[in-house]
DRENKOL-965790 format. One record per residue (C-alpha): residue in three letters; x negated, y negated, z. Coordinates in Angstrom, 2 decimals. Each point is the difference from the previous one (the first is absolute). Layout:
   rest         X         Y         Z
    ALA         X         Y         Z
...
//
This chain:
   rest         X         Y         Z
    UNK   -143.17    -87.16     98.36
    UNK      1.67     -3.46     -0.88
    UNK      0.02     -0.69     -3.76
    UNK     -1.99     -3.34     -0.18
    UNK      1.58     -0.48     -3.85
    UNK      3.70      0.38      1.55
    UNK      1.13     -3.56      1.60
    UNK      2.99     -0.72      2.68
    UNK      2.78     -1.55     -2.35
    UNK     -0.29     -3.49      0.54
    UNK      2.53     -2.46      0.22
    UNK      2.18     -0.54     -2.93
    UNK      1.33     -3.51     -1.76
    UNK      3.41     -1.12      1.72
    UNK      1.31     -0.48      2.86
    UNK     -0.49      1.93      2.94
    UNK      2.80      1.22      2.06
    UNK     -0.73      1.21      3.97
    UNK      2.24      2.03      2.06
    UNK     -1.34     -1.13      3.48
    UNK     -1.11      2.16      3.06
    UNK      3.81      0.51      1.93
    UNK      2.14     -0.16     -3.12
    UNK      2.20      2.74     -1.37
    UNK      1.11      0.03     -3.98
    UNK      2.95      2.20     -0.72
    UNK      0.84      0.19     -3.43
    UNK     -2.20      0.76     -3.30
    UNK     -2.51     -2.81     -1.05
    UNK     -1.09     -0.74     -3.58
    UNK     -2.64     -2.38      0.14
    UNK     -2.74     -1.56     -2.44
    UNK     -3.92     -1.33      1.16
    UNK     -0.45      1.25      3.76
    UNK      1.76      1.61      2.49
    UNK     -1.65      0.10      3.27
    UNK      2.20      2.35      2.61
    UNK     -1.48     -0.50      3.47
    UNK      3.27      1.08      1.52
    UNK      3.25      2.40     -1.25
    UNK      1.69      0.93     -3.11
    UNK      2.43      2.54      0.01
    UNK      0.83      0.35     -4.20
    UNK     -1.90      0.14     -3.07
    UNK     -2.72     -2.60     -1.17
    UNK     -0.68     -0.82     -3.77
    UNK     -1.50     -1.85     -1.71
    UNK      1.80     -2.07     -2.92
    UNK     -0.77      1.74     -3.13
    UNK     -2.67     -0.96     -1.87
    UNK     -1.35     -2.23      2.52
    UNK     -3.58      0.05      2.10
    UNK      1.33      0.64      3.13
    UNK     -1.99      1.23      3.24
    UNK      1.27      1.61      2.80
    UNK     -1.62     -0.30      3.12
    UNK      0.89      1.96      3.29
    UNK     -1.86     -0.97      2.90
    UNK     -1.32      1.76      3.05
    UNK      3.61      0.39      1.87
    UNK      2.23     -0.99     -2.75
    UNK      1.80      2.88     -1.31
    UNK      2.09      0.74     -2.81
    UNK      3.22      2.84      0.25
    UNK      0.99      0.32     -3.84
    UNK     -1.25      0.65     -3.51
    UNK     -3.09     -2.81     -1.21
    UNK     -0.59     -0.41     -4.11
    UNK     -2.47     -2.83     -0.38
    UNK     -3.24      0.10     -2.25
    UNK     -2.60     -0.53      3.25
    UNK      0.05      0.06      3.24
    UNK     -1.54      0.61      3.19
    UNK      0.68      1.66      3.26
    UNK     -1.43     -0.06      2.62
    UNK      3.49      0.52      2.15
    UNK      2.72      2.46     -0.17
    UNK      2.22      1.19     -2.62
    UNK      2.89      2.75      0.13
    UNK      0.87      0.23     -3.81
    UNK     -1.63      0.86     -2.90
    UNK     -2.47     -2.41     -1.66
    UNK     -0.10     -0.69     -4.37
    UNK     -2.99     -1.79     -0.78
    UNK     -0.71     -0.75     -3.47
    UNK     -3.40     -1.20      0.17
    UNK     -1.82     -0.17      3.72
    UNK      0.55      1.16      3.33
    UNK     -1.98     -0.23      2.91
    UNK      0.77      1.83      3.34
    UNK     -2.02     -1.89      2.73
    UNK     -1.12      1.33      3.47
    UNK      2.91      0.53      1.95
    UNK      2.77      0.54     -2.95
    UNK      2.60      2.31      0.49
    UNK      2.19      1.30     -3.14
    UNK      2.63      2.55      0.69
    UNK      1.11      0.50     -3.59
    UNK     -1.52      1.14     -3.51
    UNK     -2.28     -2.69     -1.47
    UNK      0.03      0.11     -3.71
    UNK     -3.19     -2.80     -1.15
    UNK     -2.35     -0.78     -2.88
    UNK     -2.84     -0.92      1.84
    UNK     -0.65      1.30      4.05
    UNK     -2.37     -0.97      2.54
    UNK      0.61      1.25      3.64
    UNK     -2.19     -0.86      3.02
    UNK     -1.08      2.16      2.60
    UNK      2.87      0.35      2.78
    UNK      3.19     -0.21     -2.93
    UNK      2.37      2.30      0.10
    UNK      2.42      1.24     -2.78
    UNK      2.64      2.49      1.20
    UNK      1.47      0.77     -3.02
    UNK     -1.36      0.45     -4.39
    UNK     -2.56     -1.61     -2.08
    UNK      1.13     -0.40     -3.17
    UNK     -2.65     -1.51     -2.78
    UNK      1.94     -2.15     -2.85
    UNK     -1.29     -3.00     -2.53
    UNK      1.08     -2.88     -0.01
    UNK      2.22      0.38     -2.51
    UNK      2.17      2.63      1.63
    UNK      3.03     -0.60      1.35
    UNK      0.76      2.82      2.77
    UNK      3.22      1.34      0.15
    UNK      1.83      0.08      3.18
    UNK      2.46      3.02      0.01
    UNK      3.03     -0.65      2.28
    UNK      1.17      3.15      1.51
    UNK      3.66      0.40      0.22
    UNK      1.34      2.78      2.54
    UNK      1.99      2.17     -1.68
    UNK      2.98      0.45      1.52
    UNK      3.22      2.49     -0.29
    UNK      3.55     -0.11     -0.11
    UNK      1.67      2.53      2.80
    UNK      0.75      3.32     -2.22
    UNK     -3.03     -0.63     -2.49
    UNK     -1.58      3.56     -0.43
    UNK     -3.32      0.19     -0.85
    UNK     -1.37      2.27     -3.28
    UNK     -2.82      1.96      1.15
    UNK     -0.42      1.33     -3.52
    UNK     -1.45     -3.20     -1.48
//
């Protein structure tokens, strides 16, 4: 059942900046006020810290790379994982392939999350742990005693 007390994040002060149906962004974005993505962004989105930001991703915009904004709302696709520090709202239709990591969640019927739910507060800051392979020089023996 929809939480009548929980409200779509409106639209912030600033400017609003549209990625258009047919474009493709390559390259991370740091933005402040709105983002609307109707079309593609292959790198990570984030908002300017310390500013409202929204992040909007449309039915058929999509998003390959990591997003950190305080709100947003998707209703497209995203192949990453998702930080939201205060709302997030999957619409009908989203598509995240990636862990999700938000403060406050509301999913509609027909969203899909292929990947973690991770509950913070605001005030958290979510580490993101970069694995390095581990690699080894020819002739490195390995200790099985340790």
């Amino acid at each position: 059942m929809r939480n009548k007390n929980m409200q779509t994040p409106a639209a912030t002060k600033g400017g609003t900046t549209l990625i258009s149906a047919g474009t493709k962004v390559t390259g991370d974005i740091v933005f402040a006020g709105n983002l609307d993505v109707e079309g593609q962004v292959h790198g990570s989105i984030s908002a300017e810290p310390g500013a409202t930001a929204l992040l909007r991703v449309v039915s058929g915009g999509h998003v390959e790379g990591e997003i950190r904004v305080p709100a947003a709302a998707i209703s497209g696709s995203v192949k990453g994982n998702i930080y939201s520090s205060e709302q997030l709202e999957l619409a009908k239709g989203a598509k995240v392939t990636g862990d999700v990591f938000y403060n406050l969640i509301e999913m509609a019927m027909g969203s899909s999350i292929d990947g973690g739910l991770k509950h913070t507060t605001a005030s958290d800051t979510p580490e993101v742990t970069k694995l390095v392979p581990k690699t080894s020089a020819p002739g490195d023996v390995k200790d099985s005693t340790a």
